[in-house]
DRENDO-1510 file (C-alpha; in Angstrom, 1 decimal, always signed):
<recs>
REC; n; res; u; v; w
REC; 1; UNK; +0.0; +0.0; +0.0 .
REC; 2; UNK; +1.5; +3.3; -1.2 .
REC; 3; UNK; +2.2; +6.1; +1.6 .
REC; 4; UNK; +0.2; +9.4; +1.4 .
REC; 5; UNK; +2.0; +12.1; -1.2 .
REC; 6; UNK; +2.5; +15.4; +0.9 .
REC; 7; UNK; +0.4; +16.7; -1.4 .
REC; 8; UNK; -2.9; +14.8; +0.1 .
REC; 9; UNK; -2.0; +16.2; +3.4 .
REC; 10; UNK; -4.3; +19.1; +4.5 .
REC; 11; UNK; -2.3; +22.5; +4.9 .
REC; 12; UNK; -2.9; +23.5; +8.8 .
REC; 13; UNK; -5.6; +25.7; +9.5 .
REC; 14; UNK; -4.7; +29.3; +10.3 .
REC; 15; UNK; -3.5; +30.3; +13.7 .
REC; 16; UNK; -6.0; +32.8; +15.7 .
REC; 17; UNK; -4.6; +36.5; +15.9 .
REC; 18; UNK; -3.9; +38.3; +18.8 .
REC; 19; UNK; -7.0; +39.5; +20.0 .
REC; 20; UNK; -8.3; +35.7; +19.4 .
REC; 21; UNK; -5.8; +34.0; +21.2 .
REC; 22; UNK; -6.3; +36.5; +24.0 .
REC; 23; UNK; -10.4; +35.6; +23.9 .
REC; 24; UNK; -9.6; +31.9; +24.1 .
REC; 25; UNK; -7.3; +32.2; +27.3 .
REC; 26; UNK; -9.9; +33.6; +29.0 .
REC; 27; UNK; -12.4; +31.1; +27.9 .
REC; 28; UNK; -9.9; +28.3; +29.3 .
REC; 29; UNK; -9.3; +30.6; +32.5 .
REC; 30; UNK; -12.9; +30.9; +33.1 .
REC; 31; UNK; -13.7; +27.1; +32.4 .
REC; 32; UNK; -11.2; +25.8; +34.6 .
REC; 33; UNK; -12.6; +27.9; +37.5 .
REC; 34; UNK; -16.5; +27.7; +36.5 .
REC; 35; UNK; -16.7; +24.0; +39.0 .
REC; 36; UNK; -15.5; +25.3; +42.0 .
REC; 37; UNK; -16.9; +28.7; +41.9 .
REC; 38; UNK; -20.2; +27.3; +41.5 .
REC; 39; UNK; -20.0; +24.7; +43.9 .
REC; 40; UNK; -19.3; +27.8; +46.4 .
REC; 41; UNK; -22.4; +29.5; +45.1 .
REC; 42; UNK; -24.5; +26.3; +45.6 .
REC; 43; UNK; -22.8; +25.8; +49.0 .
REC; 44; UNK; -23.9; +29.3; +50.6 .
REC; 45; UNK; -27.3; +28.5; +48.8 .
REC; 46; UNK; -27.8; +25.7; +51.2 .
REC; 47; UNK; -27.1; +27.8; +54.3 .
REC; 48; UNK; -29.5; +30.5; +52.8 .
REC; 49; UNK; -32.0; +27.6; +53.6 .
REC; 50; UNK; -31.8; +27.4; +57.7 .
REC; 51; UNK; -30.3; +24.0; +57.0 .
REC; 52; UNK; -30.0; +21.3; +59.7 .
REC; 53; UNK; -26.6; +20.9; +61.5 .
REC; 54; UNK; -25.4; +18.1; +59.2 .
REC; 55; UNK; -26.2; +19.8; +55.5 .
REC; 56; UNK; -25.3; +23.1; +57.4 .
REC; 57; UNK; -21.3; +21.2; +58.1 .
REC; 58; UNK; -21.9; +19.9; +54.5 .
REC; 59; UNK; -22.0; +23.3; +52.9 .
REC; 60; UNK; -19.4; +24.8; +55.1 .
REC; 61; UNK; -17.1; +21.8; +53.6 .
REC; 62; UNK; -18.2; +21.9; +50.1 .
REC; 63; UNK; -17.1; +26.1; +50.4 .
REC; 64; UNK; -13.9; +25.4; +51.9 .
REC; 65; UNK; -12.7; +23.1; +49.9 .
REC; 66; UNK; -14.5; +25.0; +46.6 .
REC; 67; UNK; -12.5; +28.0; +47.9 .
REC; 68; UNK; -9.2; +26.4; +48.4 .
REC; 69; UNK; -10.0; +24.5; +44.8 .
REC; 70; UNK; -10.5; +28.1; +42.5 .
REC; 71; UNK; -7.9; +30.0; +44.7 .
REC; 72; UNK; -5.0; +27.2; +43.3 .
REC; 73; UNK; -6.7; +27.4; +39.9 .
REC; 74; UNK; -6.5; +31.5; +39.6 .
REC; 75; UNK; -2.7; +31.3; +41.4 .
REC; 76; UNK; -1.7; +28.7; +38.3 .
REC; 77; UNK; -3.4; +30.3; +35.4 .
REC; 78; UNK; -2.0; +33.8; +36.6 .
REC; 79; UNK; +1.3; +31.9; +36.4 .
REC; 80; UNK; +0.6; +29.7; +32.9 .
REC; 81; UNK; -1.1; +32.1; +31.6 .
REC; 82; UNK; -0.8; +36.0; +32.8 .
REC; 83; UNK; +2.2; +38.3; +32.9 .
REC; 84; UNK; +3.7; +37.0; +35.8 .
REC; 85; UNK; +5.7; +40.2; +36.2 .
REC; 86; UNK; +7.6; +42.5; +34.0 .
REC; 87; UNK; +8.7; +41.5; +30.9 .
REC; 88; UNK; +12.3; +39.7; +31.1 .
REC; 89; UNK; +11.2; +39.0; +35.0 .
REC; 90; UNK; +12.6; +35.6; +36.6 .
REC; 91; UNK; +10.4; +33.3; +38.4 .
REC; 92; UNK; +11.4; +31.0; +41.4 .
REC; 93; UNK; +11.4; +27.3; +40.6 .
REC; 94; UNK; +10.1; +26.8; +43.7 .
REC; 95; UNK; +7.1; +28.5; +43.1 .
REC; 96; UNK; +6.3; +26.9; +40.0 .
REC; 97; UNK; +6.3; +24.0; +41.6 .
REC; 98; UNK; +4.3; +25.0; +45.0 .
REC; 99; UNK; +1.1; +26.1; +41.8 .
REC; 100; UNK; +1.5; +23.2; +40.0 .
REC; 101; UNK; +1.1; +21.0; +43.1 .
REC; 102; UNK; -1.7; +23.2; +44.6 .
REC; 103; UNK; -4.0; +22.8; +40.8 .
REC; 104; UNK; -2.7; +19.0; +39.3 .
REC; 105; UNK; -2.6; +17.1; +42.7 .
REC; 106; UNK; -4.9; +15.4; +43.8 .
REC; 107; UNK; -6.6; +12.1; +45.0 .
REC; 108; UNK; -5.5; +10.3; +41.9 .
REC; 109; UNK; -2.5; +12.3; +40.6 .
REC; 110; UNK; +0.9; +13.2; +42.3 .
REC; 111; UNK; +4.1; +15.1; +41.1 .
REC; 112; UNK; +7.5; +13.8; +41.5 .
REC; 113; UNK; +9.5; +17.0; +41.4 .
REC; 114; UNK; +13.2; +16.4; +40.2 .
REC; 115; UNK; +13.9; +20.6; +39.0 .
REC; 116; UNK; +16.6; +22.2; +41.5 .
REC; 117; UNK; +15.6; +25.3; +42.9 .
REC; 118; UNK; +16.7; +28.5; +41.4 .
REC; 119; UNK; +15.3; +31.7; +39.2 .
REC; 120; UNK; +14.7; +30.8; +35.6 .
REC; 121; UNK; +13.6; +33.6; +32.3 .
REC; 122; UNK; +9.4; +33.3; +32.7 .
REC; 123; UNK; +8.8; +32.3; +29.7 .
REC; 124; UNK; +11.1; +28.8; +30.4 .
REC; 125; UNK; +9.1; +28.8; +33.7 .
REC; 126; UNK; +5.5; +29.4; +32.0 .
REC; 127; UNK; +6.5; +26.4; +29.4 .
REC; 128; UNK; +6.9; +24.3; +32.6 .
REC; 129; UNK; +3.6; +24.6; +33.3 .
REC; 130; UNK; +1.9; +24.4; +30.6 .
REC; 131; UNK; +4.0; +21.1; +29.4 .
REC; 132; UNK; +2.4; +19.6; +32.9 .
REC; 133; UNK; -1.0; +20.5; +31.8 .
REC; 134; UNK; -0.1; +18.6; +28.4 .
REC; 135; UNK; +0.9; +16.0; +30.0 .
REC; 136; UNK; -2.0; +15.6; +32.7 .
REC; 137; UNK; -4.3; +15.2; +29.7 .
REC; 138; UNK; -2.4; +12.3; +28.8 .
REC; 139; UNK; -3.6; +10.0; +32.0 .
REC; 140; UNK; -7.4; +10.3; +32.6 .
REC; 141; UNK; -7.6; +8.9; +34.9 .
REC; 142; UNK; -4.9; +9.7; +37.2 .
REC; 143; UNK; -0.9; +8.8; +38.2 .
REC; 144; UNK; +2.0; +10.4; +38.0 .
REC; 145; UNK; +3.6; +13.1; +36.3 .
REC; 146; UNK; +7.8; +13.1; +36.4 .
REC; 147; UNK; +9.3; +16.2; +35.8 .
REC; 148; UNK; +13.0; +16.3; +35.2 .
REC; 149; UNK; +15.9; +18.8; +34.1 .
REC; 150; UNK; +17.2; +18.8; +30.6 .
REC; 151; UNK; +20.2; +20.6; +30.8 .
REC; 152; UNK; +21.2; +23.2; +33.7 .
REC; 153; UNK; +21.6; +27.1; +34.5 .
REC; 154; UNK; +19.0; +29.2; +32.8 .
REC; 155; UNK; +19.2; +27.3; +29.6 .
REC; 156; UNK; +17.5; +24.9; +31.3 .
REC; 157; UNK; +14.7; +22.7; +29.9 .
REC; 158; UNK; +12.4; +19.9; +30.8 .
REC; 159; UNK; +11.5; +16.5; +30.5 .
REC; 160; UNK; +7.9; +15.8; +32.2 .
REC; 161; UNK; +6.7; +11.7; +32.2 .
REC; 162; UNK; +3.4; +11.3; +32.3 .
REC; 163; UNK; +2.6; +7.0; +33.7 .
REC; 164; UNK; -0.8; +6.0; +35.2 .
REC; 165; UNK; -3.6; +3.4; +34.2 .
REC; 166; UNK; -4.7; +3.7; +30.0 .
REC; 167; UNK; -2.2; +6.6; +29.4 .
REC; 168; UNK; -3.3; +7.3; +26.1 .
REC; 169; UNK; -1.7; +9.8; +23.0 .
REC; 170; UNK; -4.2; +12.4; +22.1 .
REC; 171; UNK; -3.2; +13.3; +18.4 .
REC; 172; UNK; -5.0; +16.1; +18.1 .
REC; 173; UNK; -2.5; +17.5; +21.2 .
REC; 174; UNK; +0.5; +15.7; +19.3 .
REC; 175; UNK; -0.7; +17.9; +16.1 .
REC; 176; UNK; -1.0; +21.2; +18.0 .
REC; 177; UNK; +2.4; +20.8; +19.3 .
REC; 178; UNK; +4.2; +20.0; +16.4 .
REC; 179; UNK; +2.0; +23.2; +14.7 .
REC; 180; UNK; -0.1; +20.9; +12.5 .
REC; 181; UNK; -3.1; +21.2; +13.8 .
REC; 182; UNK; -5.7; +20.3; +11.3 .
REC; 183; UNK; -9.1; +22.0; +13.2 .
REC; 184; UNK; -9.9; +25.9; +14.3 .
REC; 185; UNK; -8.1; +26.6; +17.7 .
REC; 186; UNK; -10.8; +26.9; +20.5 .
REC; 187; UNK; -11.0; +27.1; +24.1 .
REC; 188; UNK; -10.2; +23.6; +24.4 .
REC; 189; UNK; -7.1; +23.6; +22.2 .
REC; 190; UNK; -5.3; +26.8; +23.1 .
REC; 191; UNK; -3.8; +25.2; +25.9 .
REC; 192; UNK; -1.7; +22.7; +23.6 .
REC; 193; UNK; -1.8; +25.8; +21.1 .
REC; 194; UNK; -0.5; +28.6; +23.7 .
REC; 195; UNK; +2.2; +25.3; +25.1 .
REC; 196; UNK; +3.8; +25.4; +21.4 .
REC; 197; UNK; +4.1; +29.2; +21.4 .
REC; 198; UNK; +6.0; +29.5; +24.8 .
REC; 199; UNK; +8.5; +27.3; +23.3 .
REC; 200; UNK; +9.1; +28.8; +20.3 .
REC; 201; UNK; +9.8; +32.1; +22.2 .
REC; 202; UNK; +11.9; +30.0; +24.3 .
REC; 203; UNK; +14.1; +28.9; +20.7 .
REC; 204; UNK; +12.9; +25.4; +21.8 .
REC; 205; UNK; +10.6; +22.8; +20.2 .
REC; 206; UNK; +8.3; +20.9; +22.7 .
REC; 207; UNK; +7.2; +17.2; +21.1 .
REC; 208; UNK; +4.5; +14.8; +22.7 .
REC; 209; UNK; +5.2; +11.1; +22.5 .
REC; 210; UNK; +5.4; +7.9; +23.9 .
REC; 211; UNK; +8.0; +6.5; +25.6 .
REC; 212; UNK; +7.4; +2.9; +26.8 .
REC; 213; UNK; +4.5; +3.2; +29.0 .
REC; 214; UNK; +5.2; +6.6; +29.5 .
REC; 215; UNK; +4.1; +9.8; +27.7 .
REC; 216; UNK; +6.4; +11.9; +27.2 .
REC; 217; UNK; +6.1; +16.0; +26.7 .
REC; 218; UNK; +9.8; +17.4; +25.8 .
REC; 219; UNK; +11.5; +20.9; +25.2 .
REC; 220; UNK; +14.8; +20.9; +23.6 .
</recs>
């Protein structure tokens, strides 16, 4: 059977312009934060109700928790996503990793955490992140994401391992990275989209693949 011509191959559809890619960041910001900001709402609707003791406890929880979810969520996504200071600011290591614990862990996914400590360029820092999201969306449903140094000093880039139960390869993620992507960016791709964008300004290319059982998201 005879390979497909480059030819056949659809040409990528055209990226989103500024104000577009600006739209769909807030779209992603405000979706990732939608769940627990309306659990809170729903919570202090119960104690509008003179509940008894126990829903009353149950609401207080449900807010608590609700709050502590969106406040991680805001603290990443400024991080990922916003300015995150001036331009040509550095950013802790050690902070990047206190956000991404605070939004990816939980019940069914942990962070093993193998970056020294030290200031790095944003951008490099931002990349981080957003490679972590990639590679979160790789395990479904949960396990462990292994995030180790490629190099050292403030060239440095990263290696993040992605190993749980059905770790899968989405290759509409693998497309967006590699700047093929073959569908309009929305709020659901710019993640991916915005990952491969950092790493270009970063004179890096950042890949998706597997490696083993593992799924691999790469700078270099």
């Amino acid at each position: 059977m005879s390979g497909t011509s480059s030819s056949e191959i659809a040409d990528p559809i055209p990226a989103p312009d500024t104000l577009e890619l600006a739209a769909l960041l807030c779209s992603k910001v405000c979706h990732d934060l939608i769940s627990p900001v309306g659990a809170i709402v729903n919570g202090l609707e119960v104690l509008d109700d003179n509940p008894k003791p126990e829903d009353r406890d149950f609401a207080l929880e449900l807010i608590r928790k609700s709050a502590k979810t969106a406040s991680a969520r805001l603290q990443f996504c400024r991080l990922a996503f916003g300015a995150a200071g001036s331009a040509g600011a550095q950013i802790d290591l050690g902070d990047a990793q206190t956000m991404a614990r605070g939004h990816i862990e939980d019940a069914k996914t942990s962070i093993t955490w193998n970056l020294p400590r030290l200031l790095l360029p944003k951008n490099r820092v931002k990349l981080l992140l957003n490679m972590m999201v990639v590679a979160q969306q790789t395990i479904p449903r949960g396990g462990v994401l292994t995030v180790d140094p490629i190099g050292e000093g403030e060239t440095m880039s990263f290696r993040v391992a992605a190993t749980g139960l059905n770790a899968r390869l989405p290759q509409n993620i693998v497309n967006l990275l590699a700047g093929a992507q073959q569908s309009t960016i929305d709020a659901h791709a710019v993640q991916p989209y915005y990952t491969r964008l950092l790493a270009d300004a970063c004179g890096l290319k950042v890949t998706l693949a597997a490696d083993g059982e593992a799924m691999v998201v790469q700078a270099a």
